[in-house]
C-alpha positions as CSV (number, residue, x, y, z in Angstrom):
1,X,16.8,6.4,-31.8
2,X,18.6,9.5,-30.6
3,X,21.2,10.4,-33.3
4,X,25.0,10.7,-32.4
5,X,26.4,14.2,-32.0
6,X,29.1,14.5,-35.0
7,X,31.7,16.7,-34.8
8,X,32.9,17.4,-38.5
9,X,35.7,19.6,-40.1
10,X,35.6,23.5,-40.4
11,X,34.4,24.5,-43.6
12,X,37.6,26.6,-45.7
13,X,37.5,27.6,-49.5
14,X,40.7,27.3,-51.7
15,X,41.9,29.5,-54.1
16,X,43.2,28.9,-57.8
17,X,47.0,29.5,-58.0
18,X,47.3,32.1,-60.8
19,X,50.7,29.8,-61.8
20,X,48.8,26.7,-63.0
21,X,51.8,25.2,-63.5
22,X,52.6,24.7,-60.2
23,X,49.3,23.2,-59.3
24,X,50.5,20.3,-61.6
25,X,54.4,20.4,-60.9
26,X,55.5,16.7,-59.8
27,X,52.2,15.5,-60.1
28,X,51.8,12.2,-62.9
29,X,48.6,12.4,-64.9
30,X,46.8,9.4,-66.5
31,X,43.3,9.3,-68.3
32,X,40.2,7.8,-66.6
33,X,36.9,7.7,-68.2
34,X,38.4,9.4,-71.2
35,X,39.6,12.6,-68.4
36,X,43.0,13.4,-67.2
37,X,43.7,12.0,-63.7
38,X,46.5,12.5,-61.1
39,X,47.9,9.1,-60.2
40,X,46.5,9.0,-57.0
41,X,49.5,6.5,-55.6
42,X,51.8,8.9,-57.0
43,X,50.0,11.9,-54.6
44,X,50.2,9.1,-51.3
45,X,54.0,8.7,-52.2
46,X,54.6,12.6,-52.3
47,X,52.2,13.1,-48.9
48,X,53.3,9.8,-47.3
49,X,55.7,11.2,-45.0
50,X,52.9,13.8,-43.2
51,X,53.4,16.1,-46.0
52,X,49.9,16.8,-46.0
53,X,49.1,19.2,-43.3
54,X,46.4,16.9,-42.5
55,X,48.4,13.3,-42.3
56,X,45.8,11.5,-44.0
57,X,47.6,9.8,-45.9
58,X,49.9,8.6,-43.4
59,X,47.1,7.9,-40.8
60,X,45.0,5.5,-43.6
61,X,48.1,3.2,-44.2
62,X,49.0,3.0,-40.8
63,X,45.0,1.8,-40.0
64,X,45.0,-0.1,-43.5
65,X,41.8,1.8,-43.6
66,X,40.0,3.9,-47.0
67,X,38.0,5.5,-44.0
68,X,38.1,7.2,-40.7
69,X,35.1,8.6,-39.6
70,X,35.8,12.3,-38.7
71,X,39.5,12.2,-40.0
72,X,39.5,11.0,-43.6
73,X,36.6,10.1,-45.9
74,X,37.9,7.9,-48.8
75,X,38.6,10.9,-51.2
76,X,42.4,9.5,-52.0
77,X,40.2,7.0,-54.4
78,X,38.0,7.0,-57.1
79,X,35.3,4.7,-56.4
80,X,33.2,2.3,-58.7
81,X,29.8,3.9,-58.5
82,X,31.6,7.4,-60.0
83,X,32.1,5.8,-63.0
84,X,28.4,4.4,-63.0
85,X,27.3,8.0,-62.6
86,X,29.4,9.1,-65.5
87,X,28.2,6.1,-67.5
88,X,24.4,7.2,-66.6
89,X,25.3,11.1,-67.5
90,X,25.5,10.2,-71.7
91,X,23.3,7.2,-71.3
92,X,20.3,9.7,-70.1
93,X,21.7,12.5,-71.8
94,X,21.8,14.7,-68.5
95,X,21.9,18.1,-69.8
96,X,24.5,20.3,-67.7
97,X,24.0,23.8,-70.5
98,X,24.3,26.6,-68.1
99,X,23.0,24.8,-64.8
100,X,24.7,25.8,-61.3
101,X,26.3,22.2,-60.1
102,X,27.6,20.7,-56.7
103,X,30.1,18.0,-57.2
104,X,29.6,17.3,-53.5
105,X,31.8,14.8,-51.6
106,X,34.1,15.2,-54.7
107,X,37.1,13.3,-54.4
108,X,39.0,13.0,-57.3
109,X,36.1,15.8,-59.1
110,X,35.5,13.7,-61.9
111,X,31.2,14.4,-61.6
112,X,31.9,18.0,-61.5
113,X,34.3,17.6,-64.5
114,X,32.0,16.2,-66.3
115,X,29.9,19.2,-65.9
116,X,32.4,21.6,-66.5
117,X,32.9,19.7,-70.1
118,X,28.6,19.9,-70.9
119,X,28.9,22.8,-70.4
120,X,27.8,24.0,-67.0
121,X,27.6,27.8,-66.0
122,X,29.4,26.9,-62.2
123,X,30.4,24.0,-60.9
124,X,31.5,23.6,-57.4
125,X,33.6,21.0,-55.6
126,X,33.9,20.1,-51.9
127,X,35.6,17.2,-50.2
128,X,35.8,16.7,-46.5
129,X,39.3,16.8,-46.7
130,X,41.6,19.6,-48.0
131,X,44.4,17.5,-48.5
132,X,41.9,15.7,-51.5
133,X,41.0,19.0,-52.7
134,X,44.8,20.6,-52.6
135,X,46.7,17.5,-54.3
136,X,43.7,16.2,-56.4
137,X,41.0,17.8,-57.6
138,X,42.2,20.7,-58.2
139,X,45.2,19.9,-59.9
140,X,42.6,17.3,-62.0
141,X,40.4,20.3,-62.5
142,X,43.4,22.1,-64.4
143,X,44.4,19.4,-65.7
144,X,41.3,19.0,-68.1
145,X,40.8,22.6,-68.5
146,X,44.7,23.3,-69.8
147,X,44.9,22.0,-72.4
148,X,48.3,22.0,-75.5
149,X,49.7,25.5,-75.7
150,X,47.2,27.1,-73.2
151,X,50.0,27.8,-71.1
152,X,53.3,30.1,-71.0
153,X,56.1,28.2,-71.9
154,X,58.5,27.6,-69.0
155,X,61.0,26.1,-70.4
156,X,61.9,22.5,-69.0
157,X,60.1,22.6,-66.3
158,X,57.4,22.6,-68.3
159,X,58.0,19.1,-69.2
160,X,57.1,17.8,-65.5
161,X,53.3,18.8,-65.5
162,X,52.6,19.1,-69.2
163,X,49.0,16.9,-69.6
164,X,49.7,13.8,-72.0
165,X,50.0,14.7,-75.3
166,X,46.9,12.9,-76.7
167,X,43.7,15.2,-75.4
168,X,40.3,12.6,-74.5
169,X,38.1,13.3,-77.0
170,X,35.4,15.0,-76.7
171,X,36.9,17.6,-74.2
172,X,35.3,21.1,-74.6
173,X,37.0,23.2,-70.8
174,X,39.0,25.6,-71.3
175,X,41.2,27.8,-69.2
176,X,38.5,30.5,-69.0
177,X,36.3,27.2,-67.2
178,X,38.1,27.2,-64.3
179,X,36.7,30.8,-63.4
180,X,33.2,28.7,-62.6
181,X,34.8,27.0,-60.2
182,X,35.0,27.2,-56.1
183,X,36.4,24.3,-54.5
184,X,35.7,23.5,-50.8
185,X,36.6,21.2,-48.4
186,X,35.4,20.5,-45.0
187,X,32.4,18.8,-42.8
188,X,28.9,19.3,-44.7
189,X,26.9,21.4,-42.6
190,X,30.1,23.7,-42.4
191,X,30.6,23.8,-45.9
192,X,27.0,24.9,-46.2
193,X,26.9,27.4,-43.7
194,X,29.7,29.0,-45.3
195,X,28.1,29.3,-49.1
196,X,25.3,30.6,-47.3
197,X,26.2,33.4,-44.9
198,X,29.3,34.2,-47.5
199,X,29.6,38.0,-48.8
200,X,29.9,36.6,-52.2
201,X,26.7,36.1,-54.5
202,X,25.3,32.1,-54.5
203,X,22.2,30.8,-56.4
204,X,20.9,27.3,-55.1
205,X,22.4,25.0,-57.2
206,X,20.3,23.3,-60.0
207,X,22.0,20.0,-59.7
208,X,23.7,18.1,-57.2
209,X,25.9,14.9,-58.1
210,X,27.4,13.1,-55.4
211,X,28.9,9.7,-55.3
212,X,29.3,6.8,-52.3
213,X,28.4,9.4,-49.6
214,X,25.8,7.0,-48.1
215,X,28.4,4.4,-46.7
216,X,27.4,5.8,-43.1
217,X,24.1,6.4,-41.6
218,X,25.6,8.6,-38.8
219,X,26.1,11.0,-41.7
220,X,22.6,11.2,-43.0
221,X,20.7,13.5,-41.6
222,X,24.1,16.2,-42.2
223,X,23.7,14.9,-46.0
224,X,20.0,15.2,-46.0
225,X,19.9,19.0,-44.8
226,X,22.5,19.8,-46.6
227,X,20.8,18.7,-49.8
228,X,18.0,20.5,-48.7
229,X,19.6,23.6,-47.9
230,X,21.3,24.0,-51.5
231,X,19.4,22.3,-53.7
232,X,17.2,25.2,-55.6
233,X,13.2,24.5,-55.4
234,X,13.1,22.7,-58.9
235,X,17.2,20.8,-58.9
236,X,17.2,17.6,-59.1
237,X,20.0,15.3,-57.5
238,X,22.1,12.6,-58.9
239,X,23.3,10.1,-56.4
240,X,25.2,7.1,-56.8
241,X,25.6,4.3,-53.7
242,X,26.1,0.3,-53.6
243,X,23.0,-1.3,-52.3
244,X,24.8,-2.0,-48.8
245,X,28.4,-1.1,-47.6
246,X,29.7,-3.9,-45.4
247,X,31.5,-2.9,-42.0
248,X,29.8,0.3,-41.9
249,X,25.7,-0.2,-42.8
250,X,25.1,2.2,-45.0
251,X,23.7,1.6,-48.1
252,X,21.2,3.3,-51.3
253,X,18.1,1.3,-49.7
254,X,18.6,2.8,-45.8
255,X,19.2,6.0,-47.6
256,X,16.0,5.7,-49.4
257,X,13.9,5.1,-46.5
258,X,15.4,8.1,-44.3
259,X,14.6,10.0,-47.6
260,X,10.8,8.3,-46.8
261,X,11.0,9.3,-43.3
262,X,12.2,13.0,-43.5
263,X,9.0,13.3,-46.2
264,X,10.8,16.1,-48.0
265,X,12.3,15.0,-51.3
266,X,10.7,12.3,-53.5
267,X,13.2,10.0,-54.9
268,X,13.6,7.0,-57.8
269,X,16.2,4.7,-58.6
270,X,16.7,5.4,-62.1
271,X,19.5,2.3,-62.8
272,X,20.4,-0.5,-60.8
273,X,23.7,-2.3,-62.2
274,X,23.7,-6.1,-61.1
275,X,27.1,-6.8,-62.0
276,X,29.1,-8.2,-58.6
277,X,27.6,-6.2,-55.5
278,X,24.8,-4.3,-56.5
279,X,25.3,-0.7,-57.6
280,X,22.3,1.7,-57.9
281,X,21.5,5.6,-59.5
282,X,19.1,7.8,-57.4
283,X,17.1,10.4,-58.5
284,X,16.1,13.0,-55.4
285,X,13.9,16.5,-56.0
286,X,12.0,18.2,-53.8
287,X,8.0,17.2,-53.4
288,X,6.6,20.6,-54.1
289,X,9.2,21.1,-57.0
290,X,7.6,21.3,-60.7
């Protein structure tokens, strides 16, 4: 079958604020999987009004939808399978010591977080939307790398975007991590073309970890190049899905079979979680890789 023409979002990279302060003013931060979070209801409240430049928050309670295809791609929530992929990081003792990582359709950036806290060399973050990048994962990003006393006192204001008090344990960023990290938002293939034909120096990264980006098999083949395209010759990439999103048809098993079909990565489901509506891990690394 012929596959529909998508038209997705220009690619666009955003910059660290050098006042960190303000990438956290007004925002309220929680803990999730033992790493700071903005309160993502809080950041709809703030944006609810077409504060975003983007309206996607707006344009998603007005539809009652968490996505619209080519508009807004669910990044205002974290979703279950993140949290399986974090689960599976400790339980496999995933090693991220000075390896290049993509946290790619990141949302709320808790994958890539947890990179930045084993110690990766760079991580990486894109979301299709800026909006999600701007109001979320960045400010979460900051949020786990500042941590008490890393910042200049600013009096009261302080107060507002200070990170709660009691730090998750086992949290190792620092303010020096955040200088491994580029954050991108846009379509896919964009976002790709731009780390590619870029001025600035890029390695292939060593792992990819993406999460619920299989919910729609329009979007496949713009995932599958783009895995190809930046994955280095030996990565490996992480991927967590549902067996089968309803309402849209995606799903890990479709997935697996374009994977078949395309005859360039081999792939394994390394954990299948049973509980409710079936949640799987993936595996993917190129054939010819070591």
């Amino acid at each position: 079958p012929l596959e529909k023409k998508i038209t997705f979002k220009a690619a666009k990279e955003h910059q660290v604020p050098e006042d960190l302060n303000k990438v956290l003013e007004n925002k309220v931060l929680e803990t999730v999987s033992d790493l700071y979070c903005v309160n993502m209801s809080a950041v709809e409240m703030t944006c609810v009004d077409g504060a975003d430049a983007e309206g996607i928050v707006s344009k998603s309670i007005s539809s009652h939808s968490d996505l619209i295809p080519g508009v807004y791609e669910g990044g205002l929530k974290i979703w279950e399978c993140t949290y399986d992929l974090i689960d599976y990081f400790s339980e496999a003792e995933i090693q991220f010591t000075n390896k290049t990582v993509l946290d790619l359709g990141c949302g709320a950036g808790l994958l890539g977080i947890a990179a930045l806290r084993g110690d990766a060399e760079q991580v990486h973050f894109q979301d299709y939307n800026s909006t999600v990048i701007d109001e979320i994962t960045l400010p979460n990003v900051v949020a786990n790398c500042a941590g008490e006393g890393s910042r200049k006192d600013s009096g009261d204001a302080r107060k507002t975007c200070e990170p709660p008090s009691k730090r998750p344990k086992n949290a190792k960023c620092s303010p020096s991590a955040l200088s491994k990290c580029r954050f991108l938002s846009g379509g896919w293939p964009e976002v790709c073309q731009l780390l590619l034909s870029s001025n600035r120096p890029f390695s292939k990264y060593d792992m990819i970890l993406t999460s619920e980006t299989v919910y729609n098999p329009d979007y496949y083949s713009a995932l599958h190049d783009t895995l190809a395209e930046l994955l280095d010759k030996n990565g490996h990439v992480y991927l967590a899905s549902k067996a089968h999103y309803f309402g849209v048809g995606g799903g890990i098993y479709l997935f697996e079979k374009f994977i078949e079909e395309r005859n360039i990565f081999r792939s394994s489901i390394v954990k299948t979680i049973d509980q409710g509506l079936q949640r799987c891990i993936m595996e993917m690394a190129f054939k010819d890789s070591s």
